[in-house]
C-alpha positions as CSV (number, residue, x, y, z in Angstrom):
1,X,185.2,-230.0,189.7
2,X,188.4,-228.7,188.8
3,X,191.7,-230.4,190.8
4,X,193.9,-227.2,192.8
5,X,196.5,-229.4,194.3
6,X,197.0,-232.0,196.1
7,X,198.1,-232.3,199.7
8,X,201.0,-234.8,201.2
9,X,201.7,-236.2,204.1
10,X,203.8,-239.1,205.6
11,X,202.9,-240.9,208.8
12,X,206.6,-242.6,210.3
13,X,204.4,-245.9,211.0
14,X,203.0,-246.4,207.6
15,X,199.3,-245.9,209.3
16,X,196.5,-245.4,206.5
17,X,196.0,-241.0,206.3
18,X,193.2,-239.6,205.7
19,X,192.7,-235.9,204.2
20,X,190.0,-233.3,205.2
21,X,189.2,-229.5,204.8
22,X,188.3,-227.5,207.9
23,X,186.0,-224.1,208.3
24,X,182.9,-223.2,206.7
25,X,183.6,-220.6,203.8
26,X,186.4,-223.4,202.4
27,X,184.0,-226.2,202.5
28,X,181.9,-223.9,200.5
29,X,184.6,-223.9,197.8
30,X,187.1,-226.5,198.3
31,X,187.0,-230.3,198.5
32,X,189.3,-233.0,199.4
33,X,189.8,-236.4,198.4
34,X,190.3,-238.2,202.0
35,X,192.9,-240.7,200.3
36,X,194.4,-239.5,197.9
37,X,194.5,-235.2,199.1
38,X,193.3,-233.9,195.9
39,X,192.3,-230.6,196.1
40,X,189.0,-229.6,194.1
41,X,186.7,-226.9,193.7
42,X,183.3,-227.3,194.7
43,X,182.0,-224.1,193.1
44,X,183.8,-221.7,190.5
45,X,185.9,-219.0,191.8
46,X,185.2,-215.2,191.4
47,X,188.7,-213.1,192.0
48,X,186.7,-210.0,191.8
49,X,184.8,-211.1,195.1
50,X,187.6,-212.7,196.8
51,X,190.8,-213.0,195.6
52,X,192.7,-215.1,198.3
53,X,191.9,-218.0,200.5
54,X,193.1,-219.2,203.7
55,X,192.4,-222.6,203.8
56,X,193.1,-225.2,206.9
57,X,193.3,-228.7,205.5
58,X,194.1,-231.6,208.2
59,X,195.4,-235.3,207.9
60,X,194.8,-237.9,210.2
61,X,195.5,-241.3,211.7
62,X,194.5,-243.4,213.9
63,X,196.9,-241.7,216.3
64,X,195.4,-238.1,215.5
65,X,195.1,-234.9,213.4
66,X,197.3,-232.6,212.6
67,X,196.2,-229.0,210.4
68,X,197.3,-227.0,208.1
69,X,197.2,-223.8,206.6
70,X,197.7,-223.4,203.1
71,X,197.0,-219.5,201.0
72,X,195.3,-220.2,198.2
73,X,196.1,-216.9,195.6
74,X,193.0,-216.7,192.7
75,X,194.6,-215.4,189.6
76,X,192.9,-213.0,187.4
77,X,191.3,-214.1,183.7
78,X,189.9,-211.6,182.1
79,X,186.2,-212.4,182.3
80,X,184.6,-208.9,183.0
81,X,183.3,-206.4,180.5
82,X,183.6,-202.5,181.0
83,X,181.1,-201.3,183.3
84,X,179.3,-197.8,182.2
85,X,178.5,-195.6,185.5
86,X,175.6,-193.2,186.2
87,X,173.4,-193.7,182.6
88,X,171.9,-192.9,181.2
89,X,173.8,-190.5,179.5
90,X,172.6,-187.6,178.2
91,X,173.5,-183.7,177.4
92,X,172.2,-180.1,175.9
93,X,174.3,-177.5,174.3
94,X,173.8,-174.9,172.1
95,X,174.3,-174.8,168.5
96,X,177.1,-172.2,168.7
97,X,179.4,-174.2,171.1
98,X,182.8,-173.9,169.6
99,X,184.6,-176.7,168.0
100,X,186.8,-178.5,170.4
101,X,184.7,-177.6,173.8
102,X,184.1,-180.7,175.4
103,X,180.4,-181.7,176.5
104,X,180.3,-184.6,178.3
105,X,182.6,-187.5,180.0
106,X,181.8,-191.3,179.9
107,X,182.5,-193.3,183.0
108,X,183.2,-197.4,182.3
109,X,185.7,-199.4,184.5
110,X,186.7,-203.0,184.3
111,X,187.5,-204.8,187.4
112,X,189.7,-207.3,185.5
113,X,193.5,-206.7,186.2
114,X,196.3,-205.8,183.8
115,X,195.5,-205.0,180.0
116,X,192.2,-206.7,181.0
117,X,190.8,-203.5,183.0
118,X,192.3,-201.0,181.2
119,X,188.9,-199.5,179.1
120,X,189.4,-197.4,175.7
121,X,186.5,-195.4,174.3
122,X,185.5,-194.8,170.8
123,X,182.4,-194.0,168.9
124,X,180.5,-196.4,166.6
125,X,180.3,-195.3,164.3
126,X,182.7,-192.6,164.2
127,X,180.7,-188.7,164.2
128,X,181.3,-186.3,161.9
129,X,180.9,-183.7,164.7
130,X,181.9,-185.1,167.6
131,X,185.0,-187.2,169.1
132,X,185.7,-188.7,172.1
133,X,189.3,-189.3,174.3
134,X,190.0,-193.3,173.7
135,X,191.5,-192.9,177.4
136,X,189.6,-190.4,179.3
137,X,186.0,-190.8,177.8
138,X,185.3,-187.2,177.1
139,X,183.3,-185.9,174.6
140,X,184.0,-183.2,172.0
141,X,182.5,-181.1,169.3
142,X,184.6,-181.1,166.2
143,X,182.7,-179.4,163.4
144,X,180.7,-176.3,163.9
145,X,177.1,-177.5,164.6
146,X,173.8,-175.8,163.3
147,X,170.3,-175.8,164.7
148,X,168.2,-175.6,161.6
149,X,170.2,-178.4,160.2
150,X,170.5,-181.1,162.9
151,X,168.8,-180.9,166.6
152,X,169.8,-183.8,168.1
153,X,172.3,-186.7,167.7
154,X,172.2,-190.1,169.1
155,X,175.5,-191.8,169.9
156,X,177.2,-194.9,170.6
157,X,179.8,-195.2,172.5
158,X,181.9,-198.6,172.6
159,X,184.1,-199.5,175.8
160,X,186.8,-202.1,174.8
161,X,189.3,-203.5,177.3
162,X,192.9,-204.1,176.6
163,X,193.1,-208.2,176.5
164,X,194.9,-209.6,173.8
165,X,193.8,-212.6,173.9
166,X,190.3,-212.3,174.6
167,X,188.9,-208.5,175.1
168,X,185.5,-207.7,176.0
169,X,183.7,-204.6,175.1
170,X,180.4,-203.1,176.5
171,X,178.3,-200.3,174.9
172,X,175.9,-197.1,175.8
173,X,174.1,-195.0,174.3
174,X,174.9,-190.4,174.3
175,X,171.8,-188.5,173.3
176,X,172.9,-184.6,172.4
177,X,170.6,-182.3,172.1
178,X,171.4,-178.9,170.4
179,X,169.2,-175.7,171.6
180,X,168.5,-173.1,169.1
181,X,170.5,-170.0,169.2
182,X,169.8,-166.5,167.6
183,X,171.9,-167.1,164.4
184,X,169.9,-166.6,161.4
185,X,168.7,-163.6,159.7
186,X,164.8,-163.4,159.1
187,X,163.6,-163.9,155.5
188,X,160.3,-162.6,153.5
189,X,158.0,-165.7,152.6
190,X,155.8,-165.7,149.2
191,X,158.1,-163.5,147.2
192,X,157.9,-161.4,145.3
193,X,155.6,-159.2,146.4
194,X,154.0,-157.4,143.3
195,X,150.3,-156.0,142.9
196,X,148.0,-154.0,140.3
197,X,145.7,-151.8,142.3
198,X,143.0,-149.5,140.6
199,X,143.1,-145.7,141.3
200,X,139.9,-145.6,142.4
201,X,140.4,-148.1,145.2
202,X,139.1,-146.8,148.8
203,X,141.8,-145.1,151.4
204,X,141.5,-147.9,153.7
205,X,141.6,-150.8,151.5
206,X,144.5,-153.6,152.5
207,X,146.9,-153.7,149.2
208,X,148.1,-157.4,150.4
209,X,149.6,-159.0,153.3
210,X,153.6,-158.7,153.7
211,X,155.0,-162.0,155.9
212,X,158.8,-163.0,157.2
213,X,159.7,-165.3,159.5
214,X,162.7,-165.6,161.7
215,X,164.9,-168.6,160.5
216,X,165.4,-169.6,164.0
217,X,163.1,-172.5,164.5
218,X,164.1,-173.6,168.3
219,X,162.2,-170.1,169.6
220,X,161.3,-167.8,166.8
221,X,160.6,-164.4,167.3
222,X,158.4,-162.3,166.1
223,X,158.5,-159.9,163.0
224,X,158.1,-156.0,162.9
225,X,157.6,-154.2,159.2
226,X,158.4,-150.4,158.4
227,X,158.4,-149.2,154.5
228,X,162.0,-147.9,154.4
229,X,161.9,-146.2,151.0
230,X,159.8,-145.3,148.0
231,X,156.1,-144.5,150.0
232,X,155.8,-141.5,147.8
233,X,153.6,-138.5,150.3
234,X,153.0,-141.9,153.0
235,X,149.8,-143.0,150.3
236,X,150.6,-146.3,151.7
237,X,151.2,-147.7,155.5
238,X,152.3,-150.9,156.7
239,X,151.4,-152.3,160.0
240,X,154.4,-152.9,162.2
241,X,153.3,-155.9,163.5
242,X,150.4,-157.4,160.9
243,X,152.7,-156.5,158.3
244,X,149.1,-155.4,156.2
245,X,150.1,-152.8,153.7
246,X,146.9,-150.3,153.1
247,X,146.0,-147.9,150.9
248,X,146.7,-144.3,153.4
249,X,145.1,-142.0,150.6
250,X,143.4,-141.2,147.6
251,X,145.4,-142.2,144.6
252,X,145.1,-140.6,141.1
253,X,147.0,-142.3,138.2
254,X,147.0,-139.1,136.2
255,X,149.1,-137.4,138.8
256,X,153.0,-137.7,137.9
257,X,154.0,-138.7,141.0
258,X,152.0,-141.8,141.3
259,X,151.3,-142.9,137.4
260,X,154.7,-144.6,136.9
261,X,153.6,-147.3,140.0
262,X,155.9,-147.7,143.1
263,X,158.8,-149.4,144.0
264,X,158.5,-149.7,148.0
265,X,161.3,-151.2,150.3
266,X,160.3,-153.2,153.1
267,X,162.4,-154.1,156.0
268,X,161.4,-156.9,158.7
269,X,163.4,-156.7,162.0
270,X,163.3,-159.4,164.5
271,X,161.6,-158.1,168.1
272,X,163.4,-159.3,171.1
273,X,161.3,-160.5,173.8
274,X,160.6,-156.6,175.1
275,X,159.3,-156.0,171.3
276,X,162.2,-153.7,171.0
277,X,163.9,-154.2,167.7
278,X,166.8,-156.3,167.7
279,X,169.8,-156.2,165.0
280,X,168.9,-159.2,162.7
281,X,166.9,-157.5,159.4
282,X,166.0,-158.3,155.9
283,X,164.9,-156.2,153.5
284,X,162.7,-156.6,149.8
285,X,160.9,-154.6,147.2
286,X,157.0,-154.6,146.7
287,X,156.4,-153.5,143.4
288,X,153.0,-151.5,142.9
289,X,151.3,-150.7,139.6
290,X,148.3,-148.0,139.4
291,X,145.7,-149.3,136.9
292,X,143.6,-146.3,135.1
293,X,139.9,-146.0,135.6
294,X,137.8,-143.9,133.1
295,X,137.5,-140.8,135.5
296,X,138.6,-137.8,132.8
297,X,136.4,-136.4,130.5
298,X,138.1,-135.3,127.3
299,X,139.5,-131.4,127.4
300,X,140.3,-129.0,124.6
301,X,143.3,-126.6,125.2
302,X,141.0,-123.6,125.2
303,X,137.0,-123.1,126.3
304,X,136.7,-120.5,123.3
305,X,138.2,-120.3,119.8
306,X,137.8,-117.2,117.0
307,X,139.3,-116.7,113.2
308,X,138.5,-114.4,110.5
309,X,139.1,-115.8,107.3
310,X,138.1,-114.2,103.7
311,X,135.5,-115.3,101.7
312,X,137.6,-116.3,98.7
313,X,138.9,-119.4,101.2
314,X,138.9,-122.3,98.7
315,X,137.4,-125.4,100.0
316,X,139.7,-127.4,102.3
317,X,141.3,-124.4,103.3
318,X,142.6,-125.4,107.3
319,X,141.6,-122.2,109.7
320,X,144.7,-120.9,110.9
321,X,143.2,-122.5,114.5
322,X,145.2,-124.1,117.5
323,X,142.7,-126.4,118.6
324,X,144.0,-129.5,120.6
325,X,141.9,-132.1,122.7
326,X,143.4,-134.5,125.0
327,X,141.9,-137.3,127.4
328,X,144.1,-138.1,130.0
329,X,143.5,-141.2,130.8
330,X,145.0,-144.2,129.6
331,X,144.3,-147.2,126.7
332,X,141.3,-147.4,125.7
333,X,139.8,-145.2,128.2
334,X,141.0,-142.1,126.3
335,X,139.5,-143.1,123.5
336,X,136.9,-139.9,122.4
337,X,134.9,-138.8,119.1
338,X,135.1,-135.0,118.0
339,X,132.5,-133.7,116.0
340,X,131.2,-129.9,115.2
341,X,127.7,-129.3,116.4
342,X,125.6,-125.8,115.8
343,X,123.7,-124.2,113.0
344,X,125.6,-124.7,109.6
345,X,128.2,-127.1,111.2
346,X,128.5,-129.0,107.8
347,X,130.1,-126.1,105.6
348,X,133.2,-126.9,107.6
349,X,135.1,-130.3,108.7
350,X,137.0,-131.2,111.5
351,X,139.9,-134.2,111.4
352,X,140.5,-136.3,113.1
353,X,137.2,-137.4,114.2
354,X,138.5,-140.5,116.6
355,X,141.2,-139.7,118.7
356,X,143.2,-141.5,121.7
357,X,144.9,-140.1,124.2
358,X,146.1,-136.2,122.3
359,X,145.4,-134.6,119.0
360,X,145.8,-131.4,117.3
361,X,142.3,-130.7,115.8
362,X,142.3,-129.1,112.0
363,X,139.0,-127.3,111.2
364,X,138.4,-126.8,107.0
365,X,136.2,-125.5,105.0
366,X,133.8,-127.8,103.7
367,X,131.7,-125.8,101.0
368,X,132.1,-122.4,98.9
369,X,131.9,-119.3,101.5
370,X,129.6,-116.7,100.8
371,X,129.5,-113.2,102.9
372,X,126.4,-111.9,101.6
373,X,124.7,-114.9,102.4
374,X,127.0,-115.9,105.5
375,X,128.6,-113.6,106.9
376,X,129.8,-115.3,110.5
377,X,129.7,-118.8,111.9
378,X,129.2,-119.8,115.4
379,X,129.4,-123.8,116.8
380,X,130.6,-126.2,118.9
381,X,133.3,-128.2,118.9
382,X,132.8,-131.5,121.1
């Protein structure tokens, strides 16, 4: 509807003229008015589909027609938005990709002309890890990325042309995913790892589970377990891939080497697909503590004991006797009575009576001695 031009023409004899547009595809866009040669457009105009015309127009008489042809050039308004190309847009990389790699390119174009098809990128919002080239549309890491942290990000990417009057923008979406890498050292779970166990418990018997896991969480591999240090005479074994710590033989708390407890170290190593051990480690303690059952019987330092005294000893005269008992068990299960047991047994005492753990045992004399009457003794201590 909108008025182009408008056409003249003079006729020497002052005849009436009358204005006209010839050929198809400009009837299809262009109209004239037959008196007065307004040019109009029938249809709105597209300089991104066609960006010239040649148009015949004619004028006539009643004498005849003449034509003309007139090039119509269609200027450019900015009117198009950036075009993204070949989305949707998407890209893996691995977590250790170093900063300033580039990933990925963008593709937008703008068919306007001038500042009104020139396209400049950016992200919105702006990453913290990655940027992109305002003019070439690539993609970069900027800050070191991490697996266990993030796994994927979802971006935005704005295309803005150059207008200044009017600009027009378009946007697309960049999904990064980041792929696990072998970066992280494994790490014992359920720490720490301490245990009572009674001496008496079977060879054979699981002591308690040991457990680590690889920190890796895209494709974690598997643990092995070896006791590195402290598995006094191997009493204790450690299955390399259960990670079940057994008992592997009798214990005895009495024994020295075993009645302060243990201190084991326990390393987990990552196994590489083969089961081979790879480099990544960690290592912990397992502290073990060997509880006392009641399994010693009290003992006295000799089976036999013999002293000649005279019978002028007063009473409570001590024989000149080393006599020590000891139990060697522990707390209360080395508690143990003495007493002396035989024909005669009460013309002496014996102290002390209740003992735990080791005593030295004093025998006295409990009554007036007598040889002609007594002339030897012979009892039990117990």
């Amino acid at each position: 509807g909108a008025s182009v031009t408008q056409l003249l023409a003079r006729d020497p004899d002052n005849d009436p003229l009358v204005f006209g547009v010839v050929g198809e595809e400009a009837v299809r866009y262009f109209a004239v008015e037959s008196g007065t040669g307004v040019v109009w457009l029938r249809q709105p105009l597209d300089r991104e589909t066609k960006s010239e015309f040649q148009v015949e127009f004619s004028v006539s008489d009643n004498q005849g027609v003449i034509k003309g042809t007139v090039n119509i050039q269609v200027g450019d308004v900015n009117d198009n938005a950036p075009t993204f190309h070949n989305q949707p847009y998407s890209v893996r990389i691995p977590e250790n990709t170093p900063v300033a790699t580039p990933i990925f390119i963008v593709n937008a174009t703008d068919p306007d002309q001038g500042t009104g098809g020139s396209v400049l990128f950016s992200l919105q919002p702006p990453s913290p890890f990655f940027a992109i080239d305002g003019a070439r549309g690539v993609v970069t890491v900027i800050r070191a990325l991490d697996y266990e942290t993030t796994q994927a990000f979802q971006l935005t990417v704005h295309a803005t042309d150059q207008d200044k009057t009017r600009p027009l923008s378009q946007l697309a979406n960049l999904a990064i995913t980041i792929t696990d890498v072998q970066d992280m050292p494994p790490v014992f779970v359920n720490l720490p790892y301490s245990t009572n166990i009674y001496e008496n418990l079977p060879p054979g018997s699981t002591v308690r589970m040991v457990s680590a896991i690889d920190q890796d969480r895209g494709r974690p591999r598997g643990i092995g377990y070896t006791v590195v240090s402290g598995n006094t005479n191997s009493i204790f074994a450690l299955d390399y891939i259960s990670g079940a710590l057994t008992l592997n033989g009798q214990l005895d708390r009495e024994n020295p080497l075993y009645s302060a407890g243990f201190i084991l170290t326990i390393r987990g190593t990552e196994l590489n697909d083969d089961r081979t051990p790879s480099d990544a480690t960690v290592v912990t303690t397992f502290n073990i503590l060997v509880i006392d059952v009641n399994d010693n019987a009290p003992k006295f330092n000799s089976s036999e004991y013999s002293v000649r005294i005279t019978e002028l000893a007063q009473v409570g005269f001590a024989l000149p006797l080393f006599i020590q008992a000891q139990d060697e068990d522990e707390g209360s299960n080395s508690m143990f009575q003495v007493f002396l047991t035989g024909n005669n047994s009460e013309h002496f005492t014996i102290s002390p009576t209740s003992v735990q753990g080791r005593a030295d045992i004093r025998v006295r004399v409990a009554v007036p001695l007598d040889f002609e009457t007594i002339n030897g003794y012979q009892f039990s201590v117990s």
